[in-house]
C-alpha positions as CSV (number, residue, x, y, z in Angstrom):
1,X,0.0,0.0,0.0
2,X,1.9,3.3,-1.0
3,X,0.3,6.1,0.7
4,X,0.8,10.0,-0.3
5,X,4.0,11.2,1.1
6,X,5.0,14.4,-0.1
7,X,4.6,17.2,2.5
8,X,3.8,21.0,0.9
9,X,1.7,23.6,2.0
10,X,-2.3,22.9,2.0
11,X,-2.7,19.5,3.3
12,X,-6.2,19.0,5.6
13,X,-5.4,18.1,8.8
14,X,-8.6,17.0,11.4
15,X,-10.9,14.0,13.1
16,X,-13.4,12.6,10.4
17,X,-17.0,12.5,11.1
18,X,-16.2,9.0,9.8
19,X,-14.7,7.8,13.2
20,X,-16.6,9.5,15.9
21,X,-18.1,12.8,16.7
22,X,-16.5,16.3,15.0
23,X,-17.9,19.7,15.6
24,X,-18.2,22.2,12.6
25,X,-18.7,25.0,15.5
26,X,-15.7,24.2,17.4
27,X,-13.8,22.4,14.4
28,X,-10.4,21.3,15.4
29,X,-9.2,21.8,11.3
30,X,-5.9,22.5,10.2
31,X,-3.4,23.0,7.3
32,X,-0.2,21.7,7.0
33,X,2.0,25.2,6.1
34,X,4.9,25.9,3.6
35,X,7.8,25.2,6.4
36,X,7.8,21.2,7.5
37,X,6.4,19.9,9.6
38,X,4.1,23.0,10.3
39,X,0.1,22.7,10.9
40,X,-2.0,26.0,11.5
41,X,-4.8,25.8,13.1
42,X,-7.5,28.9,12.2
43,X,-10.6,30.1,14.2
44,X,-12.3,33.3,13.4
45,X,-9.9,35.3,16.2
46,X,-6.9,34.3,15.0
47,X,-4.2,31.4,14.4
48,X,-2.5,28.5,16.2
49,X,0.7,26.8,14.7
50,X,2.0,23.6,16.0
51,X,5.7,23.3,14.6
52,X,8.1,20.0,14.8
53,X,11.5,20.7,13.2
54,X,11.3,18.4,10.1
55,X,13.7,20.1,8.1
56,X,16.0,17.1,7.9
57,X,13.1,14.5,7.9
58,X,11.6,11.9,5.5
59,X,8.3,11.7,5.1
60,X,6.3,8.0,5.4
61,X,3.3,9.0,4.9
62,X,0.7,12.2,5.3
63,X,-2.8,11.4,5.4
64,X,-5.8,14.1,6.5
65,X,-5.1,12.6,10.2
66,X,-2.3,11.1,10.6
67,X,1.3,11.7,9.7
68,X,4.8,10.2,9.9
69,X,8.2,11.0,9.7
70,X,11.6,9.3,10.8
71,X,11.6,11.3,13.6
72,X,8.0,11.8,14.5
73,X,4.5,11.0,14.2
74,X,1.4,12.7,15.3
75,X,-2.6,11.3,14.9
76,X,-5.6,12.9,15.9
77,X,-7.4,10.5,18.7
78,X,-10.7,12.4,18.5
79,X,-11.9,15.4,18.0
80,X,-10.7,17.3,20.9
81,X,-7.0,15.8,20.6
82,X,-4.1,15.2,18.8
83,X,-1.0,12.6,19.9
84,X,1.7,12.3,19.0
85,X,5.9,11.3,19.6
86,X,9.0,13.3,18.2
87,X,12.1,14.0,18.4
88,X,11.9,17.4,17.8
89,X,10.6,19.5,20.8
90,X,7.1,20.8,19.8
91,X,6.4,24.3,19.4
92,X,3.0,26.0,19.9
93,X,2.4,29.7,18.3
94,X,-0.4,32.2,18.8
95,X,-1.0,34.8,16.5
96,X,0.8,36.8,18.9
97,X,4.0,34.8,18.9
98,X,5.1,32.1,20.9
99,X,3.7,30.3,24.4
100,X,6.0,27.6,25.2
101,X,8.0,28.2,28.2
102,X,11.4,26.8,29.3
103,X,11.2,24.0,31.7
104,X,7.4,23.6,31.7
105,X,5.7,20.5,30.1
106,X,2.3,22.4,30.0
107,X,2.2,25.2,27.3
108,X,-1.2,27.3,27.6
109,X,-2.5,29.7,24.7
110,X,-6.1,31.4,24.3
111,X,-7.5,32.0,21.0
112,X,-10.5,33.7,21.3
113,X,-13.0,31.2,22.8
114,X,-10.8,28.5,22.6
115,X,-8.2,27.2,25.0
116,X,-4.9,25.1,24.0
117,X,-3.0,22.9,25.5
118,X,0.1,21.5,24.5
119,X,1.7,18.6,27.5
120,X,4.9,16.9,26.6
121,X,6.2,13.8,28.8
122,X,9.9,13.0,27.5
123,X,9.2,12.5,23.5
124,X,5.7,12.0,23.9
125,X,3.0,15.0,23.1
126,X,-0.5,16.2,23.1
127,X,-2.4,19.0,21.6
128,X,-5.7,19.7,22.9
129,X,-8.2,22.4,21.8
130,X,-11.5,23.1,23.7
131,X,-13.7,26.1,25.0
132,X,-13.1,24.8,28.9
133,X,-9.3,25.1,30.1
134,X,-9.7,22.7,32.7
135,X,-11.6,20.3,29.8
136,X,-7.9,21.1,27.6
137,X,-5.7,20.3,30.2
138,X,-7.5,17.6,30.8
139,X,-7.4,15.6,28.3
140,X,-4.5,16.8,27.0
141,X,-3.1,14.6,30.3
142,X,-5.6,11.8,29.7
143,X,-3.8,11.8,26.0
144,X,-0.2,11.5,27.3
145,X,-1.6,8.1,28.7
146,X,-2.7,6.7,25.1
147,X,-0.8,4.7,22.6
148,X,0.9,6.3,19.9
149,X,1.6,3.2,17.7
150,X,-1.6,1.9,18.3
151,X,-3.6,4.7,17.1
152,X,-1.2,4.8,14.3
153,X,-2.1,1.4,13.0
154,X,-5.9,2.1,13.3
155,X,-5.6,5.1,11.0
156,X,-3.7,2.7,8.4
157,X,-6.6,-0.4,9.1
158,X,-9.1,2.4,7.6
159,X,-7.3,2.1,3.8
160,X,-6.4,-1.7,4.3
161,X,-9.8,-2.3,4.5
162,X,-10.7,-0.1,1.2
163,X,-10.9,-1.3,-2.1
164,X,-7.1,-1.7,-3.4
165,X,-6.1,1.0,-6.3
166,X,-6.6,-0.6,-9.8
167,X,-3.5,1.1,-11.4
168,X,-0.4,0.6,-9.5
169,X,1.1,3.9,-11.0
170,X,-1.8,6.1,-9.5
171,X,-1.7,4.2,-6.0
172,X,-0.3,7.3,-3.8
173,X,-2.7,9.7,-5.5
174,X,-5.9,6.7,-5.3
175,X,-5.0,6.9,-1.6
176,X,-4.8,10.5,-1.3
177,X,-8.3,10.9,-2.9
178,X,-9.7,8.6,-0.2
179,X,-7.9,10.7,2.7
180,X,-9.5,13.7,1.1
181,X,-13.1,12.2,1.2
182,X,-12.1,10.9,4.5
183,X,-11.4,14.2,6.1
184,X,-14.3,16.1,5.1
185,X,-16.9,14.0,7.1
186,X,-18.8,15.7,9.4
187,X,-20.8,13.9,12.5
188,X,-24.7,14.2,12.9
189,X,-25.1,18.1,14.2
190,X,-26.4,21.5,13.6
191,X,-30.1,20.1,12.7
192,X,-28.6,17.1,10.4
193,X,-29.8,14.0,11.5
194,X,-26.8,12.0,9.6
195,X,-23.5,12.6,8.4
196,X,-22.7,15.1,6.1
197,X,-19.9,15.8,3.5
198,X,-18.2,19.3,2.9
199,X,-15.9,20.6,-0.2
200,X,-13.4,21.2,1.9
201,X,-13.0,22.2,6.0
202,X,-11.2,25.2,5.1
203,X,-11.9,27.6,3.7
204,X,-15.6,26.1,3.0
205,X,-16.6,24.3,5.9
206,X,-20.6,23.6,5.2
207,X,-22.5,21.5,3.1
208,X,-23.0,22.4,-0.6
209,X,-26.0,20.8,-2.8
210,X,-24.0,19.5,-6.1
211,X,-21.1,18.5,-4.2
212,X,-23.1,16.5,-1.9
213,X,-24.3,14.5,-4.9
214,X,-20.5,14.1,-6.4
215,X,-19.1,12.8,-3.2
216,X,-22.3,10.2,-3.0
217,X,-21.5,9.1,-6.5
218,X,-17.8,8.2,-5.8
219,X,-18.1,7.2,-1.8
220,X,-21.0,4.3,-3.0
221,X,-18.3,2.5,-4.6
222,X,-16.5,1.8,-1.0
223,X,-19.0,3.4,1.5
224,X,-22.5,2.7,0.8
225,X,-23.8,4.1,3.8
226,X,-22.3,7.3,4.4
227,X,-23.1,7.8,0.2
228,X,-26.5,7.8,1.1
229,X,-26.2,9.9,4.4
230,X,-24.5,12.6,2.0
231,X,-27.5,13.1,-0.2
232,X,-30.3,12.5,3.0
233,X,-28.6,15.9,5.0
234,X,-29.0,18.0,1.7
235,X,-32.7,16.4,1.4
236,X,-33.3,17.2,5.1
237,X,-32.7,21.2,4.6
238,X,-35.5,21.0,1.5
239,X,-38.3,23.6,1.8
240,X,-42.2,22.1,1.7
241,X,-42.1,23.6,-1.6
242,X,-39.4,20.9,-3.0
243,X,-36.6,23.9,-2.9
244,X,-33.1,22.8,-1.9
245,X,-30.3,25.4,-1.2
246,X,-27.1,25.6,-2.7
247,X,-25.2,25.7,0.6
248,X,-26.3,25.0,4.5
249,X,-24.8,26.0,7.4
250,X,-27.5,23.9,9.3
251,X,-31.1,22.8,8.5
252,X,-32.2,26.5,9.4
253,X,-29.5,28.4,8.2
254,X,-29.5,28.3,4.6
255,X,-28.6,30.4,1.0
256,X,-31.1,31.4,-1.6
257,X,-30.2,30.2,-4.5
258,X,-30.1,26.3,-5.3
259,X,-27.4,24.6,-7.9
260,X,-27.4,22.2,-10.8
261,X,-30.1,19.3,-11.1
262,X,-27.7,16.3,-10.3
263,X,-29.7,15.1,-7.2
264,X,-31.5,12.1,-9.0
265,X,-28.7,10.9,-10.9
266,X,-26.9,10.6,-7.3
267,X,-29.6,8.8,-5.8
268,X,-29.9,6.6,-9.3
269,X,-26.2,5.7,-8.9
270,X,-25.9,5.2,-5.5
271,X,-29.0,3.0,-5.6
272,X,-26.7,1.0,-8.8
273,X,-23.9,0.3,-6.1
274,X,-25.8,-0.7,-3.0
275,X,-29.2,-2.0,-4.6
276,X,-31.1,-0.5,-1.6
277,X,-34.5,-0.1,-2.8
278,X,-35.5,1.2,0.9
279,X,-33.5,4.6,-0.2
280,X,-35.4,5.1,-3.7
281,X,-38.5,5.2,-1.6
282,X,-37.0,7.4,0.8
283,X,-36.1,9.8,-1.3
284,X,-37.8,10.0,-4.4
285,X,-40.9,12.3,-3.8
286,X,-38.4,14.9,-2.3
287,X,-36.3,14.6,-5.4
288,X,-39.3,14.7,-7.8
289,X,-40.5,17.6,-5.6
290,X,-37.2,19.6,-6.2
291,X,-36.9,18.8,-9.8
292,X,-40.7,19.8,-10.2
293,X,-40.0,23.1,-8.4
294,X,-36.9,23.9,-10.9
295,X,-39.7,23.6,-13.9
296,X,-41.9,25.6,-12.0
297,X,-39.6,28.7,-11.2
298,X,-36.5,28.3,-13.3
299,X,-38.7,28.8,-17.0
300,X,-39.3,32.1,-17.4
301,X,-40.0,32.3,-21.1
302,X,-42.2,28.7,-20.7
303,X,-39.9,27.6,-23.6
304,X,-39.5,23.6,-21.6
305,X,-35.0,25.4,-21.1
306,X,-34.4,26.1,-17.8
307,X,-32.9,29.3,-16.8
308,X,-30.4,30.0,-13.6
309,X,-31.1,32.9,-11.7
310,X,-28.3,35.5,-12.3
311,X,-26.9,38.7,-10.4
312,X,-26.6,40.9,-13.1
313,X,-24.6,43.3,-11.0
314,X,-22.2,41.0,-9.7
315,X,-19.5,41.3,-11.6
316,X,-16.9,38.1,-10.1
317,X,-20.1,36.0,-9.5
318,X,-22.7,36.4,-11.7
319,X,-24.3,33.2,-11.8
320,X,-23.4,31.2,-8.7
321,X,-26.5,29.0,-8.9
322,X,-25.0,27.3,-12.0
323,X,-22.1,26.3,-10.3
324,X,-20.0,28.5,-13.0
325,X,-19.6,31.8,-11.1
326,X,-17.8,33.9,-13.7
327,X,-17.6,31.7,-16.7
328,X,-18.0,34.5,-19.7
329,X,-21.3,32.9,-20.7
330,X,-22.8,35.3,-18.1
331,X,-20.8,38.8,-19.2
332,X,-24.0,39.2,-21.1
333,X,-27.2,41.5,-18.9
334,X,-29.4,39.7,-21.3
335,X,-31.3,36.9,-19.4
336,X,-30.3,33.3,-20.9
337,X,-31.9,29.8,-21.7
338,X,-28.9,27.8,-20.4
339,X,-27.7,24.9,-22.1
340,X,-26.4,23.7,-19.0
341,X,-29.4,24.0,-16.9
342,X,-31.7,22.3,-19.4
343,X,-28.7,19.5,-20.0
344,X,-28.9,18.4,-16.4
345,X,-32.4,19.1,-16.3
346,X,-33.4,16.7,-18.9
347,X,-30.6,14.1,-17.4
348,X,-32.1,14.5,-14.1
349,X,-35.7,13.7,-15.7
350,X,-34.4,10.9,-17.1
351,X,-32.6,9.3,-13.9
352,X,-35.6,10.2,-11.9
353,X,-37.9,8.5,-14.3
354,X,-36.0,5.3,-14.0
355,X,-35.8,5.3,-10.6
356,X,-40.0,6.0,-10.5
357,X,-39.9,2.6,-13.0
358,X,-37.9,0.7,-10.4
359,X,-40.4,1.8,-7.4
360,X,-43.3,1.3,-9.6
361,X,-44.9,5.2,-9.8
362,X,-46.0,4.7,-13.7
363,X,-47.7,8.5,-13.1
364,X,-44.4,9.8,-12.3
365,X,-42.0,7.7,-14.7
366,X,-44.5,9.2,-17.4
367,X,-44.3,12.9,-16.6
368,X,-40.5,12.8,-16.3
369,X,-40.2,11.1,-19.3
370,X,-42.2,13.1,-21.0
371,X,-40.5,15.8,-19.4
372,X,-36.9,14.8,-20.7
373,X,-38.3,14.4,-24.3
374,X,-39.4,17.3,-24.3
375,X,-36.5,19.3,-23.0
376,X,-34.0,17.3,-25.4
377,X,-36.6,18.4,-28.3
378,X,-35.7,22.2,-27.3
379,X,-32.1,21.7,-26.7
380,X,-31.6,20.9,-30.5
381,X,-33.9,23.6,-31.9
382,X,-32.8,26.2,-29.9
383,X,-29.4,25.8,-28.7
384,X,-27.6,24.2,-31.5
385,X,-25.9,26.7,-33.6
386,X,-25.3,24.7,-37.0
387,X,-22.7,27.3,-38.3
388,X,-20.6,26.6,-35.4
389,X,-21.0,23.0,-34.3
390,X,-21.8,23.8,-30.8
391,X,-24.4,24.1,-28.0
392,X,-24.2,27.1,-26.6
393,X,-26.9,29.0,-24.5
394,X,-29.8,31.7,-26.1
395,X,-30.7,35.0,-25.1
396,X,-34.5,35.4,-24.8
397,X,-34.7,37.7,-27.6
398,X,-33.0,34.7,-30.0
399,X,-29.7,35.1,-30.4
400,X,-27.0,32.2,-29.4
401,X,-24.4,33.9,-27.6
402,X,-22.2,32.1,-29.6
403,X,-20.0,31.5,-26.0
404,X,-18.1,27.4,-26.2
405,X,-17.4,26.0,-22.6
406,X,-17.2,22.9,-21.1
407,X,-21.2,23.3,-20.6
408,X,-21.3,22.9,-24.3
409,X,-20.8,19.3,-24.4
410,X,-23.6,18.3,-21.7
411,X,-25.9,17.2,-24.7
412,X,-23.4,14.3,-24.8
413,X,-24.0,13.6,-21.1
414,X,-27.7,13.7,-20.8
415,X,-28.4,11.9,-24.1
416,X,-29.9,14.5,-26.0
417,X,-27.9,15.4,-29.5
418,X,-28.3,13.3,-32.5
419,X,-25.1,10.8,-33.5
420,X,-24.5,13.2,-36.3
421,X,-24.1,16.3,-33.9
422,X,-22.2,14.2,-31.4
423,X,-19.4,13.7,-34.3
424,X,-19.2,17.8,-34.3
425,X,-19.1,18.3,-30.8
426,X,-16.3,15.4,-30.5
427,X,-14.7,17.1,-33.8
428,X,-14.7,20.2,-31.3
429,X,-13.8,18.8,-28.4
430,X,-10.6,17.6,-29.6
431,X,-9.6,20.0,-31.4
432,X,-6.0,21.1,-30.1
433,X,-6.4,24.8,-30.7
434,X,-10.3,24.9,-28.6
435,X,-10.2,22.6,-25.8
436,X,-8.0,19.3,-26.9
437,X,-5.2,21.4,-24.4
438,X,-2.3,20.0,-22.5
439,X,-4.8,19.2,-19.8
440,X,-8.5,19.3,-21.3
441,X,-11.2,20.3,-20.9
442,X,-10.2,23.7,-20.3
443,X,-14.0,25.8,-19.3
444,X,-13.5,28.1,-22.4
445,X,-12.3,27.1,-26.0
446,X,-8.8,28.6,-26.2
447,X,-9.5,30.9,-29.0
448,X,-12.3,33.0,-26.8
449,X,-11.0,36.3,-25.5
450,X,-11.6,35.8,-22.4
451,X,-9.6,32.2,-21.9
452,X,-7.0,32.2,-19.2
453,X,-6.8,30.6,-15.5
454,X,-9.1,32.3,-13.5
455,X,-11.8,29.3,-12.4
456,X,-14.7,29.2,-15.3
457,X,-12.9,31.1,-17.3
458,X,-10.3,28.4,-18.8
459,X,-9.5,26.3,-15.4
460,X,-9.8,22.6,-15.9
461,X,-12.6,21.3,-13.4
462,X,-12.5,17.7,-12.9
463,X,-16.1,17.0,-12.4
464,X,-17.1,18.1,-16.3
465,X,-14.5,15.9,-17.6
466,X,-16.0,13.3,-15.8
467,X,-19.2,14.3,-17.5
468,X,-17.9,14.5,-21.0
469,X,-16.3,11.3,-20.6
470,X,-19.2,9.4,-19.7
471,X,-21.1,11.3,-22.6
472,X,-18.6,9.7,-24.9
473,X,-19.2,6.3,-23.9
474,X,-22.5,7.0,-24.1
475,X,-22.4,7.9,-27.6
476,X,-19.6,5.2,-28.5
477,X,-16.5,7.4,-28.4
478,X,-14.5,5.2,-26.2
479,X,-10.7,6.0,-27.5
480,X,-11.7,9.5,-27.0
481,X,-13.0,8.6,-22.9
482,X,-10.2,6.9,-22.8
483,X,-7.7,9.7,-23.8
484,X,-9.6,12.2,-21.7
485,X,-9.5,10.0,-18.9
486,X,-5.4,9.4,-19.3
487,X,-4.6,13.2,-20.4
488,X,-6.8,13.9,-16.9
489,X,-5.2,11.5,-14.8
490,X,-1.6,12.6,-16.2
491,X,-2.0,16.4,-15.3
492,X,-3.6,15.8,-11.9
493,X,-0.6,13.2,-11.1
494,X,1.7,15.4,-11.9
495,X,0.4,18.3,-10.1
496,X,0.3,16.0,-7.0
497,X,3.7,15.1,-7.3
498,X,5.0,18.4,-7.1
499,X,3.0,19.9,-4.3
500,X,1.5,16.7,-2.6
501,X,-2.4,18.4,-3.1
502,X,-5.3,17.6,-5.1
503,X,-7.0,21.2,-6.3
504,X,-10.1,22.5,-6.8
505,X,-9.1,23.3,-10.8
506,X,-6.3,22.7,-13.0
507,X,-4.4,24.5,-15.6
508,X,-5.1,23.5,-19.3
509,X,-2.1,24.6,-20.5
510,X,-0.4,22.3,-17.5
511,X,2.9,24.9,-16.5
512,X,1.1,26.7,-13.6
513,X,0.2,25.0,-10.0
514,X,-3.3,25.3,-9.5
515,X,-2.6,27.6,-6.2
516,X,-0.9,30.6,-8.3
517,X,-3.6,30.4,-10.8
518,X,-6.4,33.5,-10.4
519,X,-9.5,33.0,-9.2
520,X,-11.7,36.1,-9.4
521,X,-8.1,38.0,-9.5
522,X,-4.8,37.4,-9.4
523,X,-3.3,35.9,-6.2
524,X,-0.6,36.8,-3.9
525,X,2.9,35.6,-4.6
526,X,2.9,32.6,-2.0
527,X,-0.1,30.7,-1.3
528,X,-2.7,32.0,1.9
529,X,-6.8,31.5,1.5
530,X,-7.0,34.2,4.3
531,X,-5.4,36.7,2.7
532,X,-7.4,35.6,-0.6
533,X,-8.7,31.9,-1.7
534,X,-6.7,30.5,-4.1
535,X,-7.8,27.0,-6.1
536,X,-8.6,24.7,-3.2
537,X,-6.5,22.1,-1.6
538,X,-7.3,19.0,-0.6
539,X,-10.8,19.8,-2.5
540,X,-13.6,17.1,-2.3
541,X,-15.1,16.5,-5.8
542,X,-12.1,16.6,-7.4
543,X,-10.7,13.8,-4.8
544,X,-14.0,12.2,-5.4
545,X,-14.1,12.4,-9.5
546,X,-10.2,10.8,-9.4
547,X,-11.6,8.3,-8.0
548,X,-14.3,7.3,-10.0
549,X,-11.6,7.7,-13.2
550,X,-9.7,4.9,-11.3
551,X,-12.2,3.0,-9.9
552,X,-14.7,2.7,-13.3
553,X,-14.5,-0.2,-15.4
């Protein structure tokens, strides 16, 4: 089993939902820093930095909660504590410098609410953060009491007991993918009755409707149950109406807006891996509810093309519901049918018309159907723009904007284009000088003005290639999935080689690391989401898309 072992700045460090009880209040997260072995820790009044002289060391291994050098190693034991031997004396800094004191074995540092406590016994440690000081001392005492090695060997029987990696030559990245899922686990809490998954602890922290479904989709194929518990805490912050928000901070505190339609296409596949029929019946009214409320208030015009609700007057983030917050399909102020939206709606009616045929709802299965048909029918009379060979969205006064991005080859996805306009789009989609790149698919065809690195607007986003690739297999392409899938693989493995991190988006052109890329402007010279977010690290759906490249037959 080789596990990731390349230390760099940006690795998640915290206690998984997946073994016991976290808090998203009082989250115990942090993120391994530039300098080895450094981990800060960041609450909203400032920062904590736990430092072990590594500069010498060799790294074993460095997974989300557990990490091990010649000299030292260190695991979180729950979500209160971390443990660990070394060494190297431990160092603990506040933001205002730092605490340890000569002599002492007890080092004592407020942070706002929270209290920490570092105890050392001879080479032994523990770090303990809590709101109580006398709860932090504690247990940071209690810690000095457990087993180092044998917590250790727990946190490696978690990947023995996982599905082995399929391709030797991707093994440390297959098991940094699973670390990634691993760490972004939250326990019941905040309203949720059941576990829920996050993009990523920092800077994100909550739970987001479209990732929910991605991390389902890959997590089925080695974790069935919390797959499901992913897409049940999104369901459990619906409205009565069938609305679902794009991100919740609990069941009560939620945004405005909602996100793409992939919600019956995670249940459909996560019903595929685990063949529970129990969860189709669970959730399929409050899926057909949601996708009946999208037809209901996202159709404007009453063309059968959904529509995403756009801030006009927002000019980094102008249509956040889509999931492509500044892609340059949206530098329009004309109001658009969206060939994404009506893509994923008619592949959502079609997943959630099979799954009403497998629970026996003939009514339903016939209306989504329908539903689908019709969609697919308005998607190629008017969104296809013949002089082009593209899909591409259509202002309500006509016009096709014209605009090629990744979104363009959704048609392929959900089943909708002819065979003859699936030759096009694949004639398009590798094409070296539009978005056959070093990496592809880059969000914008290379020859539009506005392509570059910053996020929608020429970034490489892992979860539409896994979309495009599936549309080619759906349509026969299968060298071409295959390509995509290698090129994909290639770029991300290399990137991870370098820095140790799997990001949020890619470079097409493959020379920059994600992290110096712009996202909604340039970035600082050295990497810091406080001072502004940069492409995230150790990011959720991209771990969970690598997977399912590596784990599909």
């Amino acid at each position: 089993m080789k596990l990731p072992d390349k230390y760099g700045y940006g690795n998640l460090f915290g206690y998984s939902g997946l073994d016991g009880e976290n808090s998203h209040d009082e989250d115990f997260i942090g993120m391994t820093m530039s300098e080895p072995l450094t981990i800060r820790f960041d609450d909203p009044r400032g920062t904590v930095t736990l430092h072990l002289d590594a500069e010498e060391d060799t790294f074993a291994y460095i997974l989300s909660d557990a990490i091990r050098t010649d000299w030292t190693c260190l695991a979180f034991a729950d979500q209160h504590t971390i443990i660990g031997k070394s060494k190297a004396v431990p160092e603990l800094y506040g933001s205002g410098g730092c605490c340890n004191r000569p002599n002492e074995n007890v080092s004592i540092l407020r942070n706002g609410p929270f209290w920490y406590v570092l105890c050392r016994d001879g080479a032994s440690f523990v770090l303990c953060k809590h709101t109580a000081q006398e709860e932090a001392i504690r247990l940071a005492k209690r810690g000095l009491d457990m087993d180092i090695e044998e917590l250790m060997e727990r946190k490696l029987d978690y990947y023995r007991n996982l599905p082995s990696c399929p391709e030797p030559a991707y093994e440390k990245l297959y098991y940094k993918a699973l670390s990634v899922n691993k760490v972004n686990v939250y326990s019941p809490q905040n309203g949720f009755a059941c576990r829920s998954t996050t993009p990523d602890r920092l800077p994100h922290r909550h739970v987001w409707l479209w990732d929910s479904m991605f991390h389902a989709i890959a997590i089925a194929r080695y974790n069935p149950s919390l797959a499901k518990e992913s897409i049940l805490a999104v369901l459990q912050c619906q409205r009565e109406d069938g609305f679902i928000p794009h991100m919740m901070k609990s069941k009560d505190e939620v945004s405005s807006i909602t996100q793409p339609q992939v919600i019956a296409w995670a249940a459909l596949e996560v019903y595929r891996s685990t063949g529970d029929l129990g969860f189709l019946w669970k959730t399929a009214s409050r899926i057909s509810a949601y996708l009946r409320w999208f037809l209901h208030n996202r159709d404007e015009n009453q063309n059968a093309l959904p529509e995403w609700k756009t801030d006009f007057y927002n000019t980094h983030c102008r249509c956040d519901e889509s999931g492509m917050d500044n892609s340059p399909r949206f530098d329009t102020t004309e109001k658009l049918d969206a060939i994404d939206s009506a893509s994923f709606m008619g592949h959502d009616c079609r997943c959630m018309a099979e799954i009403c045929d497998i629970i026996g709802d003939s009514s339903a299965e016939a209306f989504f159907t329908a539903t689908a048909n019709r969609i697919a029918e308005q998607v190629n009379r008017l969104l296809w723009s013949e002089e082009k060979g593209v899909y591409c969205d259509r202002t309500f006064s006509g016009r096709l904007t014209g605009v090629m991005t990744c979104a363009s080859f959704l048609p392929l996805f959900a089943g909708i284009c002819t065979s003859e306009r699936a030759g096009r789009l694949v004639g398009l989609l590798t094409d070296p000088g539009k978005f056959w790149s070093v990496m592809p698919v880059p969000s914008v065809s290379q020859d539009d003005p506005a392509y570059g690195t910053d996020m929608w607007r020429g970034a490489v986003w892992l979860n539409y290639n896994y979309m495009i690739l599936q549309g080619l297999k759906r349509y026969g392409y299968t060298e071409q999935a295959e390509k995509l899938r290698r090129r994909t693989l290639l770029e991300v493995e290399r990137v991870f080689e370098e820095t140790g991190m799997i990001f949020e988006f890619y470079d097409p052109d493959g020379k920059r690391i994600p992290w110096s890329m712009r996202r909604k402007g340039e970035q600082p010279l050295f990497p810091d989401y406080r001072v502004k977010i940069h492409s995230i690290t150790d990011y959720n759906w991209s771990a969970s898309f690598i997977l399912l490249m590596l784990l599909e037959d």
